[in-house]
Every structure is written in structure tokens, then in C-alpha cells.
FITOR-686493 format. One record per residue (C-alpha): residue in three letters; x, y negated, z. Coordinates in steps of 0.05 Angstrom, whole numbers, padded with zeros to 5 digits, always signed. Layout:
ALAXYZ ...
// end
This chain:
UNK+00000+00000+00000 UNK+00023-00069-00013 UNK+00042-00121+00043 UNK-00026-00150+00047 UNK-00044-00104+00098 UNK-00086-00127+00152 UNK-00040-00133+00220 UNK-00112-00154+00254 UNK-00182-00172+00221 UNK-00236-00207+00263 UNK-00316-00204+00240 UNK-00336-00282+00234 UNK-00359-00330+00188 UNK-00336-00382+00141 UNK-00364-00454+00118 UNK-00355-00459+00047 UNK-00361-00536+00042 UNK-00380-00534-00034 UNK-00449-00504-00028 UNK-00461-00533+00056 UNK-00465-00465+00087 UNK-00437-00413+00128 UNK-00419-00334+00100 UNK-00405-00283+00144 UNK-00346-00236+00128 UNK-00288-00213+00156 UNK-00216-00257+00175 UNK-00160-00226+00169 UNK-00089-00241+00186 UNK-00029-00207+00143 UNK+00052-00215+00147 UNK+00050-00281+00115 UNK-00036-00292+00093 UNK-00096-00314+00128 UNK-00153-00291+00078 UNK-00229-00290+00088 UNK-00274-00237+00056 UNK-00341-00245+00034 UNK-00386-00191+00067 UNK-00435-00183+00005 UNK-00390-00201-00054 UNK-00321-00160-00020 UNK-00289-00237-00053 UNK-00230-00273-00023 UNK-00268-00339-00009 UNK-00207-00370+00031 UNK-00137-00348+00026 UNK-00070-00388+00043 UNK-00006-00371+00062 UNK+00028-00378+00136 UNK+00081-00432+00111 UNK+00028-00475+00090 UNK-00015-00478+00150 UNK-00003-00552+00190 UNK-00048-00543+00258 UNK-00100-00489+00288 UNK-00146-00513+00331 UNK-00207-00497+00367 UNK-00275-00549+00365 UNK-00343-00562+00369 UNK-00389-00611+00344 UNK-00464-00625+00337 UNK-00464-00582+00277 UNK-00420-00523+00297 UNK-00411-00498+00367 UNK-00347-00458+00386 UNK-00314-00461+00315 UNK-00244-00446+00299 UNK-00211-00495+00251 UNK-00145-00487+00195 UNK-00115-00551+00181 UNK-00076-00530+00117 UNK-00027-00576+00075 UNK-00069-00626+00023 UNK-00109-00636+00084 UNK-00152-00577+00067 UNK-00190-00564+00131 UNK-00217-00494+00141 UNK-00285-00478+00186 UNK-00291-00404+00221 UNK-00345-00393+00261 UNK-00386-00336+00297 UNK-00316-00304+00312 UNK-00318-00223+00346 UNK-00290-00217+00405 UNK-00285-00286+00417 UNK-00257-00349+00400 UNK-00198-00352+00443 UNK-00172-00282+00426 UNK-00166-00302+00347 UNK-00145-00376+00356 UNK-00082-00347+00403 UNK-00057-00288+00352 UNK-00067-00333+00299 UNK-00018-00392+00327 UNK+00032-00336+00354 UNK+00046-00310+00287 UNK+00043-00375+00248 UNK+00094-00408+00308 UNK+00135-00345+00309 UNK+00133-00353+00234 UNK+00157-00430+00230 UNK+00215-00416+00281 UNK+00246-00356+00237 UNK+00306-00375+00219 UNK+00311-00338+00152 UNK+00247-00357+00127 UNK+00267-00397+00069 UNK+00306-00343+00051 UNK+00251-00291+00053 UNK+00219-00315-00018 UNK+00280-00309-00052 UNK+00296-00244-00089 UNK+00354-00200-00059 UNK+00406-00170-00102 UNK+00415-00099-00093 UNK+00484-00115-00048 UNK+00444-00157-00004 UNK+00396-00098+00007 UNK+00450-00063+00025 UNK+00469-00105+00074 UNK+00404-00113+00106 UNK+00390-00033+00105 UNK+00462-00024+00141 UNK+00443-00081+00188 UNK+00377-00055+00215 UNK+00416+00008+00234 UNK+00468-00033+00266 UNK+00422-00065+00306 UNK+00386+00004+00329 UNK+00444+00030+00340 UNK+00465-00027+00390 UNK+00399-00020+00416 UNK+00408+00048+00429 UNK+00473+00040+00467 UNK+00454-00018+00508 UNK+00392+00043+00538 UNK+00457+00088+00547 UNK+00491+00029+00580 UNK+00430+00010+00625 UNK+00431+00098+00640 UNK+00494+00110+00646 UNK+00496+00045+00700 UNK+00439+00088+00738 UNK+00475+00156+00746 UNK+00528+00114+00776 UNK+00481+00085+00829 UNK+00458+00154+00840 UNK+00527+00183+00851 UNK+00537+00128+00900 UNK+00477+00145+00941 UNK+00502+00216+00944 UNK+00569+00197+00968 UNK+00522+00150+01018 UNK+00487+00217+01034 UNK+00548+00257+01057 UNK+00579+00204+01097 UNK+00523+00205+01135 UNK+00516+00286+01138 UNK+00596+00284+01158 UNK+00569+00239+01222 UNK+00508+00280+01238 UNK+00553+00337+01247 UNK+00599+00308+01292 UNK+00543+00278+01331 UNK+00517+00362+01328 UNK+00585+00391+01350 UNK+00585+00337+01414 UNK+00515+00361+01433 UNK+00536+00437+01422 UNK+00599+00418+01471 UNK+00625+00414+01524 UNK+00583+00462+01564 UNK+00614+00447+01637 UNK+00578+00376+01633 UNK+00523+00386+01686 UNK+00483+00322+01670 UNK+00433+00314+01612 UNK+00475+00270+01567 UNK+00549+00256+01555 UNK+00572+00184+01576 UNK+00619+00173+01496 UNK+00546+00203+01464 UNK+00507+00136+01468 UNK+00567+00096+01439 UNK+00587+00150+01380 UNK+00504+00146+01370 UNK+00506+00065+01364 UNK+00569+00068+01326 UNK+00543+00117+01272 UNK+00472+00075+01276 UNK+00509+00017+01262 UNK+00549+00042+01202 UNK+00489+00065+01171 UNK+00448-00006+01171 UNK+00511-00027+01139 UNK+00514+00024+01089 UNK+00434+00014+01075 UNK+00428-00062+01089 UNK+00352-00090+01072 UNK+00339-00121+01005 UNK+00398-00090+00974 UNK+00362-00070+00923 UNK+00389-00097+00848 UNK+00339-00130+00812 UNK+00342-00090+00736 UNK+00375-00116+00678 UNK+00328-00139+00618 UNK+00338-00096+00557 UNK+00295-00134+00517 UNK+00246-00188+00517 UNK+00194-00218+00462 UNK+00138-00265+00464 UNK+00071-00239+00457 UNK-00004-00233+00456 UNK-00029-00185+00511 UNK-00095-00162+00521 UNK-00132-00119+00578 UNK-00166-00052+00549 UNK-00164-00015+00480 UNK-00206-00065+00454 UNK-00173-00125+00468 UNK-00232-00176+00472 UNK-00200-00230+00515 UNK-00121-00233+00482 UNK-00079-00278+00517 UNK+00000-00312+00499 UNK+00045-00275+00552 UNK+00106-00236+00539 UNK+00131-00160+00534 UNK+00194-00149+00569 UNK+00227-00073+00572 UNK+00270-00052+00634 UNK+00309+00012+00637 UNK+00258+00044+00689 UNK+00201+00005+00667 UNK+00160-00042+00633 UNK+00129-00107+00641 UNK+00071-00149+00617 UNK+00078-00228+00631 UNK+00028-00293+00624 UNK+00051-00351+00588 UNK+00075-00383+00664 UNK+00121-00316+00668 UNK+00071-00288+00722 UNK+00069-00217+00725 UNK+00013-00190+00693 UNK+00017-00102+00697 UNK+00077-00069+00712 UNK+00089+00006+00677 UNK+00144+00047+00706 UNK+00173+00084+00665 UNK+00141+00153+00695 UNK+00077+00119+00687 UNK+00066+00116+00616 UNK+00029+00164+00588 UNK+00024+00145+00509 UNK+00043+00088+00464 UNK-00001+00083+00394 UNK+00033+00037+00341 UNK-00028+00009+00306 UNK+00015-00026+00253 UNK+00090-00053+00255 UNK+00059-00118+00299 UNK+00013-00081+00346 UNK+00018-00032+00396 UNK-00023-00006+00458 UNK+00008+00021+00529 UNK-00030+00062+00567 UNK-00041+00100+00630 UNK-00086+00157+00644 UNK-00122+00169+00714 UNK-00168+00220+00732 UNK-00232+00205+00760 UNK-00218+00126+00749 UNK-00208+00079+00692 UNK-00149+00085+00646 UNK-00102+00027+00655 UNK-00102+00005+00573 UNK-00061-00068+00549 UNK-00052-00079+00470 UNK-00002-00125+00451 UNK+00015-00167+00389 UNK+00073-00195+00377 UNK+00119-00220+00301 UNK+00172-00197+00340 UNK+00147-00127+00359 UNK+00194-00090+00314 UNK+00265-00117+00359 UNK+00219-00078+00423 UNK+00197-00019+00372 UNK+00266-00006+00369 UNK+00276+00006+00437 UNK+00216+00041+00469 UNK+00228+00098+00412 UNK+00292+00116+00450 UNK+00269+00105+00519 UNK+00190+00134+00508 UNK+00210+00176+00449 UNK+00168+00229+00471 UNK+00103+00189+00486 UNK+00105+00143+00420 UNK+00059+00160+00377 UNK+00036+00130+00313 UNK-00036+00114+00285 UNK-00068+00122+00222 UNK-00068+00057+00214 UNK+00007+00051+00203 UNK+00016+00082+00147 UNK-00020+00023+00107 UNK+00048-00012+00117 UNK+00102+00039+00103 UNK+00105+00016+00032 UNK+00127-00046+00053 UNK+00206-00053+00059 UNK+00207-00103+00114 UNK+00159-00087+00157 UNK+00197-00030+00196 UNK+00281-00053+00204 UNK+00314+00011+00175 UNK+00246+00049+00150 UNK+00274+00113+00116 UNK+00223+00109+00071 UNK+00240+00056+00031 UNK+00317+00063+00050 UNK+00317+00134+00009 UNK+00267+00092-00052 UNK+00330+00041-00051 UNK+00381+00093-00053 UNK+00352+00139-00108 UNK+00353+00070-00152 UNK+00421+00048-00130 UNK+00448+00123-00156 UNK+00410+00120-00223 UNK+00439+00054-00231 UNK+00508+00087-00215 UNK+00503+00138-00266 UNK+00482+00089-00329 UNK+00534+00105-00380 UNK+00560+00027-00418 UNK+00599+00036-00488 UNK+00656+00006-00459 UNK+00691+00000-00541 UNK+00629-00039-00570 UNK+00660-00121-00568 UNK+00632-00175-00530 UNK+00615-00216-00576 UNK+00565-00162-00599 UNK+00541-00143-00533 UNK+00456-00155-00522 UNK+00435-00196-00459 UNK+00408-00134-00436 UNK+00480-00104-00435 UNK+00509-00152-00409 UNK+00469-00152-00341 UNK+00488-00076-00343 UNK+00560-00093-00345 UNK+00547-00139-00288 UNK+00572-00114-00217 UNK+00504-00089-00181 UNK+00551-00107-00113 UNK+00596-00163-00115 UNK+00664-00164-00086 UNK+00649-00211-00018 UNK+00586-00163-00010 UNK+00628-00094-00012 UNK+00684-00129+00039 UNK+00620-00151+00086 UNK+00592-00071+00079 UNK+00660-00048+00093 UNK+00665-00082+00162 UNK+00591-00068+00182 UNK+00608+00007+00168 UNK+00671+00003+00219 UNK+00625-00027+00263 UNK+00572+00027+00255 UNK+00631+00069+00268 UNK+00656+00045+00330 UNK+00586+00038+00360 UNK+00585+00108+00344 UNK+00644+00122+00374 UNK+00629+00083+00437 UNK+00560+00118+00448 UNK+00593+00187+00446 UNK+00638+00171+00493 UNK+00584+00149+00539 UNK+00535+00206+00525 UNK+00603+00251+00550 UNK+00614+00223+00614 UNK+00544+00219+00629 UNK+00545+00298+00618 UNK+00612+00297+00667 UNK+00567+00249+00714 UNK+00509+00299+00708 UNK+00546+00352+00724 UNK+00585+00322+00790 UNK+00515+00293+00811 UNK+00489+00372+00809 UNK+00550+00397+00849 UNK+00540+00345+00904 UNK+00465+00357+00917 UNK+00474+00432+00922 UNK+00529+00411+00976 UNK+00476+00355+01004 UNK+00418+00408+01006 UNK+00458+00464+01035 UNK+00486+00417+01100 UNK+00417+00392+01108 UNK+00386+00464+01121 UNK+00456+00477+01165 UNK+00436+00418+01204 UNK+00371+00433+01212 UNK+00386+00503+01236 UNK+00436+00476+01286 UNK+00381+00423+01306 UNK+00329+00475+01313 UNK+00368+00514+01375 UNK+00393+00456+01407 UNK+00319+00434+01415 
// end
């Protein structure tokens, strides 16, 4: 399907000032189109492009109530009315993507056509950029084991104390009173030591791994859609208002599935038994830098809709979509393989032989790929190196509970005939 796919289409109507009055149909809201469609005659009766849009706002007056207006450029003003949910939920996606869409820095470069070493270099750069991705979720894991390992060492400090404190109460048995005099002050001592090995409010508050603006909205639904943010944690993830208040908090554990409506759209949910599911959809222009990420983290829970596949055919919806990367490379190999008559003279070349002859990758292009490849390299390098002392981490952390767990039940057993 082409790249006029709906991201999100809202039941309303439209004032078509030529004939003074209103026709319901359907807005919709595409990668870089706001269109309305008639409901009777399936016709596009209002369709302009992103760029061209100057203000959104929302009015009333004694003719319309609760309207949404479209200031385009040419001072074309454009009347939607009678919008499903509601007002609010279609006038905040629709000024999201449109701001999100004015402050991208490469959109004047979006319209122009790329050369096929430019695609190139943005295929090779979407998988840079996953792959950085990928290692800042090893970096953010591998930073975890080491907290665990520390609590462990933590652990049998304290289990080399409690056994002291159990071989003093085992001994000496000449003492005739209840309790040794040095017992109290070994007891403080070791109490002591381990308030300052557990001090309150030591917890570290969790590095960000990524954060996007947004428009969240409570349920599957999403009537009421409000600005906020998305913001993904290694343990968790977090929904925000546009004052940065917390709105819903997902641990990690928590989440039970993650639908991918479209490359701008997702929804999180929760499941409970006996109660409500806890259900947010989010929209975001941005939602393809988070995509990146939660299919690493919540690989296993991410699932994708119907709905998507109305934009795989579109190269730059998805950063480093396979299929359109193999569609690129299947034409960059036929174009390899053309065979040029290298001993027919210049002079009598055709124009269409002469863009043959023409390098399909220029020389500043293939020096650029060449250095994004050793850099693909060593941030493969890097991650296996990390994914092989995390396996020499997961390993010591297995030794030292079996040691943890077997001087807890010796302990215990001591504890139990001293009592």
C-alpha cells in the first residue's frame, strides 16, 4: 500500500463553504496529509499537506458549536465539526504531528529524491542506530547484574556476622548467667554495620533509555487523548502529562502485550483478573526511535496488528524495514550486473547510456559507507563482549546464591536448637 495510509481517522464533518453546508465523512491524518472523505460520494473533499498547514485551533461561534478549525497557507480556513471521540482528542494528535513535523530537521530534505548511495546510507544508518539501541539495553543490563552481585556480596557479609554472633551463643558453656557481657556490643556493632551497608533512600533512581513526546490516552479506545510523553526505563516504563507528572507506571514484569497499530501508534497493556485491564494507546511522530527499543526489551510481548501491514510498503515508515531493504538490494544487484559496451565512443554514446555509465555510488558516498560499516563493526564487537561477561556475571551470581541459600538453612538449623 502506498504512504497515504491512515496513522488515525476520526468520524466528523466538514463545511464545504462553496455550497453553505456541512458533510459528514471521515478525517484522516497520514505521514504528511490531512484529507477529508465524503461519506456518500467516497471523494476527497479536503486534502493538504502537513508543511502547508499555519495554525490548528479549536472554536465556536453562533453558527458552529465545538468546531475544529485548519488555518492552511493562502489563508484557506478549514471547518470540522461533529468530531468522534471528541474534539480535544483530534485537535491534540493533529498539532503533535504537524509540530513534530515542522521541528524535523531533515524535512526539506525529505521531498528530494535519494540516489541509490544515499539509500544506502540511510539503510546502514537505521541499523546503526538499532544496534546502539540495542547496546545501550545491554549497557542498562549489564549495570543491573552488577548491582545484583553487589547485594550478594552485601548478603554474605552479613551471613559471615550472623555466624559469629551463632558460634558466641553456642559458647562458652561455663557462663552461668543468661547472656554474655561482649554479646550486646558485637550485637550493636554488627547492627550498626548493617544500617551502613543498607542506608535508607539509597536506592538509584534508573537511567532513561529513551524518551519521546507523545499523545497518551486511557483505554483501547482512546476517547479523551492527551500531549504527555513515553519514556522507557530498563525495568520499566512510564507514561507522563505535558507538566512531566506521572501519569501510569508499567514495570517491566507488568506488561502483558504491546499491539503496534501502525509505525505511529501503539497500545500497552495489562491484564487483571476479575478487574479492569489497565489499557493506554499512545501516538507519537517519534514512535519508531521507542519501537526500536521495546522490541529488545518486550520482544516477547510485542505483537503486531493487522493494521500494520498497510504501511510496510512504505520505505520510511519503519528505520531498517527488511522489507524494503531486500526490494533495494535486489535492484542495486541488477543494476550491478548491467553489461556497458565499454569500445562503442563517447561521442556516440545515447543519454540513456550515459546515465548507465554513471557511478550508481559516488566516491564521498562509498568512503562515508566504509566508516559506518567499521562502526557497525565495532558496535558489534562491543556488544559481544558485553553479552560474554554478562554470561561470566550470570554464572558467578548462580555460584553465590547456592552458597547464600545453603548458610541460610545452616543458620537456621543452628538457630532452631539454640531456641
Amino acid at each position: 500500500m502506498s504512504k497515504d495510509a491512515p496513522i488515525h481517522s476520526w468520524p466528523g464533518s466538514y463545511y464545504v463553504n462553496g455550497d453553505k453546508r456541512w458533510v459528514s465523512g471521515t478525517l484522516s491524518l497520514t505521514r504528511t496529509t490531512v484529507r477529508f472523505t465524503s461519506e456518500q460520494c467516497r471523494d476527497a473533499l479536503a486534502s493538504f499537506p502537513l508543511s502547508r498547514i499555519v495554525e490548528i485551533k479549536m472554536e465556536s461561534s453562533s453558527f458552529i458549536f465545538s468546531a475544529l478549525t485548519v488555518l492552511e497557507q493562502g489563508n484557506v480556513k478549514h471547518w470540522f465539526g461533529s468530531l468522534r471521540p471528541c474534539r480535544a482528542a483530534v485537535f491534540h494528535v493533529l498539532e503533535h504531528f504537524w509540530r513534530e513535523r515542522l521541528l524535523s530537521p531533515s524535512e526539506a530534505q525529505a521531498q528530494a529524491p535519494l540516489s541509490k548511495g544515499q539509500e544506502l546510507i540511510s539503510l546502514v544508518s537505521g541499523a546503526q542506530r538499532r544496534l546502539a539501541d540495542t547496546g545501550k539495553v545491554l549497557n542498562h543490563q549489564g549495570e543491573q547484574f552488577d548491582n545484583m552481585m553487589q547485594g550478594l556480596d552485601k548478603i554474605e557479609s552479613d551471613l559471615g556476622v550472623a555466624d559469629k554472633l551463632l558460634s558466641e551463643l553456642e559458647s562458652p558453656p561455663w557462663w552461668p548467667f543468661g547472656k554474655l557481657p561482649w554479646r550486646s556490643q558485637q550485637e550493636a556493632k554488627a547492627e550498626s554495620a548493617t544500617k551502613a551497608q543498607f542506608p535508607r533512600g539509597s536506592g538509584k533512581a534508573q537511567k532513561v533509555i529513551c524518551s519521546i513526546p507523545a499523545v497518551v490516552g486511557r483505554g483501547s479506545d482512546a476517547g479523551e487523548l492527551k500531549p504527555g510523553s513515553l519514556t522507557l526505563l530498563p525495568s520499566a516504563l512510564e507514561l507522563r502529562d505535558a507538566s512531566g507528572q506521572l501519569v501510569h507506571r508499567f514495570e517491566r514484569e507488568e506488561v502483558d502485550d504491546i499491539r503496534i497499530h501502525n509505525p505511529y501508534e501503539i497500545s500497552v497493556r495489562q491484564r487483571f483478573i476479575g478487574k479492569p485491564d489497565i489499557c493506554f494507546r499512545l501516538l507519537s511522530a517519534k514512535m519508531a526511535e521507542a519501537l526500536s527499543v521495546m522490541e529488545v526489551q518486550y520482544k516477547k510481548k510485542v505483537e503486531f496488528t493487522s493494521d500494520y501491514t498497510a504501511f510496510q510498503g512504505t520505505p520510511s515508515t519503519t528505520p531498517g524495514s527488511t522489507d524494503s531493504g531486500a526490494a533495494f538490494w535486489g535492484a542495486g544487484a541488477h543494476g550491478l550486473e548491467t553489461d556497458v559496451p565499454v569500445e562503442v565512443p563517447a561521442g556516440d554514446l545515447t543519454q540513456v547510456q550515459l546515465h548507465v555509465l554513471q557511478p550508481t555510488v559516488t566516491e564521498a558516498e562509498a568512503q562515508e559507507l566504509k566508516q559506518m560499516l567499521l562502526q557497525l563493526k565495532s558496535l558489534a564487537l562491543e556488544a559481544e563482549t558485553e553479552l560474554e561477561r554478562q554470561d561470566e556475571a550470570l554464572d558467578v551470581l548462580t555460584s553465590s546464591s547456592e552458597r547464600a541459600t545453603m548458610s541460610i538453612d545452616k543458620h537456621t538449623r543452628r538457630m532452631r536448637k539454640l531456641l
